[in-house]
Short mmCIF file of the C-alpha atoms (twelve columns), coordinates in Angstrom:
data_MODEL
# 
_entry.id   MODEL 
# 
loop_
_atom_site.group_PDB 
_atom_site.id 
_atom_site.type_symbol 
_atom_site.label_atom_id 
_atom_site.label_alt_id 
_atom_site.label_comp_id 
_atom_site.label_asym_id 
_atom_site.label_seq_id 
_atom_site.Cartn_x 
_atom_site.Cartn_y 
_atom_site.Cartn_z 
_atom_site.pdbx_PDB_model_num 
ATOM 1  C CA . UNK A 1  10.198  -77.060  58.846 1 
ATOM 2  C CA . UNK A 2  6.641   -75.494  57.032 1 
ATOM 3  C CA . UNK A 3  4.436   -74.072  59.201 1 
ATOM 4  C CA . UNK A 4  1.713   -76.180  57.772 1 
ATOM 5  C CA . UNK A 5  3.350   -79.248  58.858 1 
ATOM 6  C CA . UNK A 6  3.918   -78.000  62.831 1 
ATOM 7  C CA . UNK A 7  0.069   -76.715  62.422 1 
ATOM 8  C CA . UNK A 8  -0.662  -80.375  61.568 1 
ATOM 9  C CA . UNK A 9  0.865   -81.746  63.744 1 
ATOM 10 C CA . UNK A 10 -0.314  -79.460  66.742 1 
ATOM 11 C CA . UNK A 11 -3.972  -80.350  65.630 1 
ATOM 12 C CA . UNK A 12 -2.538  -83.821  65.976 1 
ATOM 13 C CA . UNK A 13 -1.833  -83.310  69.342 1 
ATOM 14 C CA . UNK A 14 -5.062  -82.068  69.766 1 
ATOM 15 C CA . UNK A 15 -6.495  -84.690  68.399 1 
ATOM 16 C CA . UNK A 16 -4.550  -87.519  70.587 1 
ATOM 17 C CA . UNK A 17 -5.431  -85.419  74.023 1 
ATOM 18 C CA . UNK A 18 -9.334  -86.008  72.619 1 
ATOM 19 C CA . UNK A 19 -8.955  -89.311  72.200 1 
ATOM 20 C CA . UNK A 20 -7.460  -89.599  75.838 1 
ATOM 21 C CA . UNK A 21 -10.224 -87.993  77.072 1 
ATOM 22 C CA . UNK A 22 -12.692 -89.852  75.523 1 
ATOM 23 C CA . UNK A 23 -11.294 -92.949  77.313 1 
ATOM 24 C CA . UNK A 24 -11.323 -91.315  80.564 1 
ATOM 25 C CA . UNK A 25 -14.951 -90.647  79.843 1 
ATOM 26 C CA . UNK A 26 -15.725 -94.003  78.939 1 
ATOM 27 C CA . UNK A 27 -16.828 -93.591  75.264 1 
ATOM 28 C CA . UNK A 28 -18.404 -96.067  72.440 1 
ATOM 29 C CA . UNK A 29 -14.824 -97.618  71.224 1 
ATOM 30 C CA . UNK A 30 -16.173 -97.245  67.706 1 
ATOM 31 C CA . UNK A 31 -16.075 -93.481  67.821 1 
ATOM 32 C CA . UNK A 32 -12.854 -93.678  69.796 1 
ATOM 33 C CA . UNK A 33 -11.435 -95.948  67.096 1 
ATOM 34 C CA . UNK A 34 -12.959 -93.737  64.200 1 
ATOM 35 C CA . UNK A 35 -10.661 -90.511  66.105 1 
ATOM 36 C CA . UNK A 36 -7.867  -92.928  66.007 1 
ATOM 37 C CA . UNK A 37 -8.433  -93.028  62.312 1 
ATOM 38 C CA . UNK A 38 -7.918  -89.875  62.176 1 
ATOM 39 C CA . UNK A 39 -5.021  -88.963  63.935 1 
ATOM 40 C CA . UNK A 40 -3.105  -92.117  61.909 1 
ATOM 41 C CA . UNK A 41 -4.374  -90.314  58.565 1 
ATOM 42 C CA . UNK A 42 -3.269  -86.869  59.810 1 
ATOM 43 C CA . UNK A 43 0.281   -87.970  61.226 1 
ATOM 44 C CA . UNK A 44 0.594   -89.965  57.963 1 
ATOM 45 C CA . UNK A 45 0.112   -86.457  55.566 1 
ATOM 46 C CA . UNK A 46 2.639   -84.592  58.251 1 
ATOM 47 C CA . UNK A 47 4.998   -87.525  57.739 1 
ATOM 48 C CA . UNK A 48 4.674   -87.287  54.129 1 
ATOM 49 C CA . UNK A 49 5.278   -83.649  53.854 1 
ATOM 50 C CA . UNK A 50 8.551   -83.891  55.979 1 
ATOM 51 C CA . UNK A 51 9.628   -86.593  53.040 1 
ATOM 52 C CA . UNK A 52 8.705   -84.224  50.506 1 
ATOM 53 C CA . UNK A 53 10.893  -81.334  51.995 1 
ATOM 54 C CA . UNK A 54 13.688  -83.511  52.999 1 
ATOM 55 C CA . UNK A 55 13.792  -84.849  49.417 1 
ATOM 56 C CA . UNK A 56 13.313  -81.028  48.183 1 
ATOM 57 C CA . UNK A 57 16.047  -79.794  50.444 1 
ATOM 58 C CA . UNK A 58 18.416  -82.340  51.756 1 
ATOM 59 C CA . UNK A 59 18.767  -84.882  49.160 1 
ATOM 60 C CA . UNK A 60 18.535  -82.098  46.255 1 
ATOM 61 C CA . UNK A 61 21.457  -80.339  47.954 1 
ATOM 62 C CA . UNK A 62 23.309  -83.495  48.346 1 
ATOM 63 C CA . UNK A 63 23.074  -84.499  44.875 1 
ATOM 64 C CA . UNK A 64 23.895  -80.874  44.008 1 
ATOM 65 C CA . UNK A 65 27.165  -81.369  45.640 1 
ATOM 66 C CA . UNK A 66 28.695  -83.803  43.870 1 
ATOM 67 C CA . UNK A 67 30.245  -84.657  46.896 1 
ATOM 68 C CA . UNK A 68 29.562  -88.873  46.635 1 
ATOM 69 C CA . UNK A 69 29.462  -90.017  49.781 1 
ATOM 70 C CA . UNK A 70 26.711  -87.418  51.205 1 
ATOM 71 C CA . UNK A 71 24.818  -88.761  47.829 1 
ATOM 72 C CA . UNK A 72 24.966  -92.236  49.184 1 
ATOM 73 C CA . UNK A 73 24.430  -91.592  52.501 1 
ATOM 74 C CA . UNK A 74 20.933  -89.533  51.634 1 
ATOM 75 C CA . UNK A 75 20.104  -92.132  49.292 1 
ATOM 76 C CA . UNK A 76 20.595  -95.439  51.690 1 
ATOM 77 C CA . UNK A 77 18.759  -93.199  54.946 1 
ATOM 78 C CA . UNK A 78 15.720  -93.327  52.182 1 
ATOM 79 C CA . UNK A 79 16.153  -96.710  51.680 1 
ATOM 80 C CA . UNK A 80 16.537  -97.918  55.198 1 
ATOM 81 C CA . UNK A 81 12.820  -95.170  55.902 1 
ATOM 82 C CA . UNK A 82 11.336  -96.987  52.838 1 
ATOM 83 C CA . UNK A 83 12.441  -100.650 54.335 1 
ATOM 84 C CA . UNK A 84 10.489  -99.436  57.268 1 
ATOM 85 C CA . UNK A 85 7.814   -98.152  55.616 1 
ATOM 86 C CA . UNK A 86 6.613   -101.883 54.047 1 
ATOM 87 C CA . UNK A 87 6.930   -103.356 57.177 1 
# 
């Protein structure tokens, strides 16, 4: 995994434990929301970078194969995360 992406997702983290503790502290849910925001749009660019790298590494090597069945199989786990995705 890219050390961007853990570094993303660590502020992430960071992020969420802010958000806890502005709760605890009783904070205007507006600016609590706003945070929330932000940790959906951060999680969402770490999520899309994993996709990126998966389809760079893992699905490039399976099509590299030529072995069939690991095609299909990489191809029908994107479709079933895709599926998900709309939903």
């Amino acid at each position: 995994m890219s050390k961007s992406t853990i570094n993303r997702l660590s502020r992430v983290e960071g992020q969420v434990r802010g958000i806890i503790k502005m709760l605890e502290e009783g904070r205007y849910c507006i600016d609590v929301l706003h945070q929330m925001q932000a940790v959906k749009s951060a999680f969402s660019r770490a999520e899309n970078e994993i996709l990126k790298e998966h389809a760079a590494t893992c699905v490039a090597s399976a099509m590299e194969s030529g072995d069939l069945e690991n095609q299909r199989e990489k191809v029908s786990e994107l479709i079933d995360l895709f599926e998900k995705l709309k939903r």
